[in-house]
C-alpha positions as CSV (number, residue, x, y, z in Angstrom):
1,X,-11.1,-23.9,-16.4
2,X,-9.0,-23.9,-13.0
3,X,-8.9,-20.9,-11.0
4,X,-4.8,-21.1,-11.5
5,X,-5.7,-20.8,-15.4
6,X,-8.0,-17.5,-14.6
7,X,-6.1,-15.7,-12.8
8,X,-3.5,-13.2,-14.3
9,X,0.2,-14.5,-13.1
10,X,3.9,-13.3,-14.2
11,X,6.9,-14.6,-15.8
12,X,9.6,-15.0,-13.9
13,X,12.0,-13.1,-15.5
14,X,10.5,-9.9,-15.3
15,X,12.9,-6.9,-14.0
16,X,12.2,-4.3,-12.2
17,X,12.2,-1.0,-14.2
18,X,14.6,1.9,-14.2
19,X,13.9,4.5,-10.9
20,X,11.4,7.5,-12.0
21,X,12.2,10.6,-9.4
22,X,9.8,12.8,-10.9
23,X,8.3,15.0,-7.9
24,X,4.5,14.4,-6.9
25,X,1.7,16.5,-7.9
26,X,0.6,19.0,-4.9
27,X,-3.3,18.9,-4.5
28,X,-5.4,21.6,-5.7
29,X,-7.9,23.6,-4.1
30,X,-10.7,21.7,-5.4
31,X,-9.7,18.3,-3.9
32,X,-10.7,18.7,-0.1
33,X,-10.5,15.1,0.4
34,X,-7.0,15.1,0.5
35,X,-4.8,16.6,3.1
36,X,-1.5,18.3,1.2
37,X,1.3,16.2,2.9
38,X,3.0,17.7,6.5
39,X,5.8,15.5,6.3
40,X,7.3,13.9,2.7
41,X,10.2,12.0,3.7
42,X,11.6,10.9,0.0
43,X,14.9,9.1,-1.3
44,X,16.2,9.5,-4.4
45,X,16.7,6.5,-6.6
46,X,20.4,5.8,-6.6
47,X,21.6,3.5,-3.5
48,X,21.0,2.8,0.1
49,X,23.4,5.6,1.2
50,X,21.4,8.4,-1.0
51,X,20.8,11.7,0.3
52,X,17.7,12.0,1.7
53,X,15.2,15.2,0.3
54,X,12.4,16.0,2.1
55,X,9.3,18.4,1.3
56,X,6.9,20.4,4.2
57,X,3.3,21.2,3.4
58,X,0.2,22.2,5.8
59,X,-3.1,22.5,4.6
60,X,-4.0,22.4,8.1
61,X,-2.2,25.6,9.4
62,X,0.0,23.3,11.8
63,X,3.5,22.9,11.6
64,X,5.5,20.1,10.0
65,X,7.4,18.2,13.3
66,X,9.9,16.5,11.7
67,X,10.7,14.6,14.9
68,X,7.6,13.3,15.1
69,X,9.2,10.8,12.5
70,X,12.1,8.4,13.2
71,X,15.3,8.3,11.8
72,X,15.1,5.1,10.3
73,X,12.5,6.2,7.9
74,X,15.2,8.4,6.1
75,X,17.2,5.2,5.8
76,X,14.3,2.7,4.1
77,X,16.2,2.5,0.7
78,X,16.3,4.1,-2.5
79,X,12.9,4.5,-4.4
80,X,11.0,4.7,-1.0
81,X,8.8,7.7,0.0
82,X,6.4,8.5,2.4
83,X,3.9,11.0,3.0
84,X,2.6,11.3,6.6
85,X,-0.5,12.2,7.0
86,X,-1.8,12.5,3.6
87,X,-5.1,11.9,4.3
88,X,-6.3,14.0,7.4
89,X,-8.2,13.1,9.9
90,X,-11.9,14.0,7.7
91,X,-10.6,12.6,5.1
92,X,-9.5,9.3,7.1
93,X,-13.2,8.5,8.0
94,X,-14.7,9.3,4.7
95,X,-12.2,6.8,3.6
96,X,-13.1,4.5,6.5
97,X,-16.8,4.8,5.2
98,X,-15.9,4.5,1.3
99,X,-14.2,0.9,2.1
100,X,-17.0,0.0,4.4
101,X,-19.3,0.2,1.4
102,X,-16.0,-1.6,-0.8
103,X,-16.5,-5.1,1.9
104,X,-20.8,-4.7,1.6
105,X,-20.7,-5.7,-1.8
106,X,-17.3,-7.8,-1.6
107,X,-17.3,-8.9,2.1
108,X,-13.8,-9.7,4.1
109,X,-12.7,-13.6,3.4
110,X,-9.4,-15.2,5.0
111,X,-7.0,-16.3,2.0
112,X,-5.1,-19.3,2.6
113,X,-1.6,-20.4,2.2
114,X,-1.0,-22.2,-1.3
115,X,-0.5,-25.6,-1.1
116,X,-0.3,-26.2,2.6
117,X,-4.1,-24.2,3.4
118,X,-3.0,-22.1,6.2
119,X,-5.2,-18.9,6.9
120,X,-3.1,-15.2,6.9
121,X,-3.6,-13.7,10.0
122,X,-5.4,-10.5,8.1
123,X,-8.9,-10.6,6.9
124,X,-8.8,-9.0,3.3
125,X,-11.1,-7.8,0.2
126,X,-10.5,-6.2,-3.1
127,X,-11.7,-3.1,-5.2
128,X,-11.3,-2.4,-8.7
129,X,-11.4,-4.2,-12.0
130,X,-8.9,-6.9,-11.0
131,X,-8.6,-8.2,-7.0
132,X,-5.9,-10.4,-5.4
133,X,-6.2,-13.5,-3.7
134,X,-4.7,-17.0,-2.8
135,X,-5.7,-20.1,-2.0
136,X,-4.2,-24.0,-2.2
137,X,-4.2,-23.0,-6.3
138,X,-1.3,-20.6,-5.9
139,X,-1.3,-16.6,-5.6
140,X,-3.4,-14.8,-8.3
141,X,-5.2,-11.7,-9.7
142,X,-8.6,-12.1,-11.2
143,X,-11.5,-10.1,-11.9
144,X,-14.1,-12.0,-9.4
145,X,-14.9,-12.2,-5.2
146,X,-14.2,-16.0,-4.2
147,X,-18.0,-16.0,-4.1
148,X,-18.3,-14.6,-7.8
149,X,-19.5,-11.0,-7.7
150,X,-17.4,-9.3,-9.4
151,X,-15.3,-6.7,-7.5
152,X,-16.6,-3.1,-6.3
153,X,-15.1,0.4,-7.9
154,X,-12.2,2.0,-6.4
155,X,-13.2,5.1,-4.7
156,X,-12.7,8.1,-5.7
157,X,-10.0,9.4,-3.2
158,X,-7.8,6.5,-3.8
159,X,-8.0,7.4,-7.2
160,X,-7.3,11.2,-6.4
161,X,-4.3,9.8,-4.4
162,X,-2.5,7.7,-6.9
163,X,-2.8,10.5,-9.2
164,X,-0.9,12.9,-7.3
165,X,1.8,10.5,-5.9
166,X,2.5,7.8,-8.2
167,X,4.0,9.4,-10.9
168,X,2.5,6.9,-13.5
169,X,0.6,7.3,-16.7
170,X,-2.2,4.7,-16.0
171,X,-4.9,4.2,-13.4
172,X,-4.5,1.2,-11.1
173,X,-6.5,-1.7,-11.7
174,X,-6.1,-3.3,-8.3
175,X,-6.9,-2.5,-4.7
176,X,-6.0,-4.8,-1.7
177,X,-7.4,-4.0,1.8
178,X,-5.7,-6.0,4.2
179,X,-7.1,-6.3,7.5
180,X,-5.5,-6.5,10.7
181,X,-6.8,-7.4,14.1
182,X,-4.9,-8.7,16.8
183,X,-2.1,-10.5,16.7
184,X,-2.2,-10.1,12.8
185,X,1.0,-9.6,11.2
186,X,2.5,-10.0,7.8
187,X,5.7,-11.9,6.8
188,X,8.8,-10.2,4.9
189,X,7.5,-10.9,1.3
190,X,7.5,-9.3,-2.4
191,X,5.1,-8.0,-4.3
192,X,5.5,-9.9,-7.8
193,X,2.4,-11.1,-8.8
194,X,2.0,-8.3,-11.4
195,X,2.5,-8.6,-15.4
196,X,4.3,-5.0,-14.6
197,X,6.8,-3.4,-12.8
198,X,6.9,-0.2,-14.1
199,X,4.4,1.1,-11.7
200,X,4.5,1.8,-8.1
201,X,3.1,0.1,-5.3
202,X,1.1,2.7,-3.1
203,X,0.4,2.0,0.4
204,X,-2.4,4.4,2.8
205,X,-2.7,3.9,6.2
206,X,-5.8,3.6,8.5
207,X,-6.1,3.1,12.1
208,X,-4.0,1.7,14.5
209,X,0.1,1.7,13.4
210,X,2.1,-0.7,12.0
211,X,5.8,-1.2,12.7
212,X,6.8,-1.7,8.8
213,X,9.5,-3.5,7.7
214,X,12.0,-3.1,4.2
215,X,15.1,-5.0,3.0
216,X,16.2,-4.9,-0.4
217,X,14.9,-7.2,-3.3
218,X,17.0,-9.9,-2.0
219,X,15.7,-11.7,1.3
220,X,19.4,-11.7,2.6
221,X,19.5,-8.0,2.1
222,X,19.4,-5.7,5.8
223,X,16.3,-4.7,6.7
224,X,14.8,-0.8,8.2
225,X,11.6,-0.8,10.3
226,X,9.7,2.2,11.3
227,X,6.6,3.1,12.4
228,X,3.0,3.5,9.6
229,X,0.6,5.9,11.0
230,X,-3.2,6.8,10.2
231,X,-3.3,8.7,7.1
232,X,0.2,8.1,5.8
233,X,0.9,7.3,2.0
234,X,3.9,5.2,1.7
235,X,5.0,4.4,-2.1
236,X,7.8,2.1,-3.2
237,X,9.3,1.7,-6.7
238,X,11.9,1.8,-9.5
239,X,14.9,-0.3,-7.6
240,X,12.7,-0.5,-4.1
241,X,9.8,-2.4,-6.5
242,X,10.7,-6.0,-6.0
243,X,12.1,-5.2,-2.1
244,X,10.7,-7.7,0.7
245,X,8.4,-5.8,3.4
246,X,6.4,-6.9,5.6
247,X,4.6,-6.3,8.5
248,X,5.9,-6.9,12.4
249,X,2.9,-6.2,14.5
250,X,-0.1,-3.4,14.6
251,X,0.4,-1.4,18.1
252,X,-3.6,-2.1,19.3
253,X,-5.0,1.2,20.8
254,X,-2.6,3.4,18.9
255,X,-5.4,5.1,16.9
256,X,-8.9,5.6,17.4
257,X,-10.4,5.9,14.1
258,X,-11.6,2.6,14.0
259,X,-14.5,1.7,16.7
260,X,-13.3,-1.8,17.3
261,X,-9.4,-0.7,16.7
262,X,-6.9,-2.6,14.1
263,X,-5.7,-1.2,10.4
264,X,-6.9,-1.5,7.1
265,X,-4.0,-1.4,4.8
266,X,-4.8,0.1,1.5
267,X,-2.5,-1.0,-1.4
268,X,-2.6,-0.1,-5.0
269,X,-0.9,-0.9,-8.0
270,X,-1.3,-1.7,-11.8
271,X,-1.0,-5.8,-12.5
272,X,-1.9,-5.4,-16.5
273,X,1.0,-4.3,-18.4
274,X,0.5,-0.1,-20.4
């Protein structure tokens, strides 16, 4: 059998499913790994122009600076929310660690352009029961490393994450980690490889930033960028599902929680329908 044929693909005519608004769990006490969000910036699901709601919360002890966080962020699009610095700073390198122990058992490959064989500029793995990749056979979901092992766990504090913020009644059963050294970048594209829409797309943050990019789930549609810092959770769905983002460039030196500098991008989402 191909590897098209094994991979897990979707029909075109999918839509994207009605917006959820349903607010996020706080964190508990007994989840330490977690940092309770300093900054939620949060639009409801209605249209571009929607009001924007935002939510303050310090584990920390420090005060929320909401100018810390540029205005453009409050105009990303409906169904877009972001968390800044959900993880802290401890829970940043045990996360750092966790995903170091993800690429011993599943090490970092290139994937390639379909058809034409091109290498992405960012270096990638997989956790969880299903893992993305592409090569010259197309774009694809399947349950295997290119080398065969089958893909690591997703740890724990992911886990803990997407149960707090996604709103959703099913674990994910994929994790990309994209990444990016110099000069890496990503390319306005969607995120509709999935046999669902119904969940969201959940997006943490490590090391240097990202200027991040969103239009609308047409590639005409106007664009926002702002800034993706170390620690933040960024989550798009319900009309903001099937929007193009991308990535425009990493600002190198920006962070110093990796030793050799760059970003892992952590993305998680549910592929197998529920």
């Amino acid at each position: 059998m191909s590897r098209r044929r094994e991979g897990l693909r979707i029909g075109a005519s999918r839509q994207a499913p009605a917006p959820r608004c349903a607010p996020p769990r706080r964190n508990g006490p007994d989840t330490p790994r977690l940092a309770r969000p300093r900054i939620c910036v949060c639009l409801a699901a209605t249209d571009h122009g929607a009001a924007l709601k935002r939510g303050f919360g310090s584990s920390s002890g420090r005060s929320p600076r909401e100018h810390d966080r540029p205005s453009a962020r409050s105009r990303a699009g409906a169904g877009v929310a972001l968390w800044s610095e959900w993880f802290d700073r401890p829970a940043q390198v045990a996360l750092v660690e966790a995903i170091r122990a993800v690429a011993a058992q599943a090490p970092f490959f290139t994937p390639l352009m379909p058809r034409t064989g091109k290498p992405f500029s960012v270096r990638m793995t997989n956790c969880g029961p299903l893992g993305w990749v592409s090569d010259r056979d197309g774009y694809r979901y399947q349950p295997a490393h290119p080398d065969g092992a089958p893909w690591p766990p997703i740890p724990a504090a992911l886990l803990e994450a997407w149960r707090a913020l996604a709103d959703c009644p099913v674990e994910p059963d994929a994790c990309l980690v994209n990444y990016y050294g110099a000069g890496a970048k990503m390319g306005l594209h969607q995120d509709r490889d999935e046999e669902t829409f119904a969940a969201p797309i959940l997006s943490i943050q490590l090391g240097d930033e990202a200027v991040f990019r969103i239009g609308g789930p047409d590639r005409r549609d106007k664009t926002r960028s702002f800034r993706l810092r170390s620690g933040d959770a960024l989550i798009f769905g319900g009309p903001a599902r099937l929007a193009f983002h991308g990535v425009d460039r990493v600002v190198a030196g920006s962070s110093t929680l990796l030793p050799k500098g760059g970003r892992i991008n952590l993305t998680l989402r549910r592929v197998r329908p529920f």
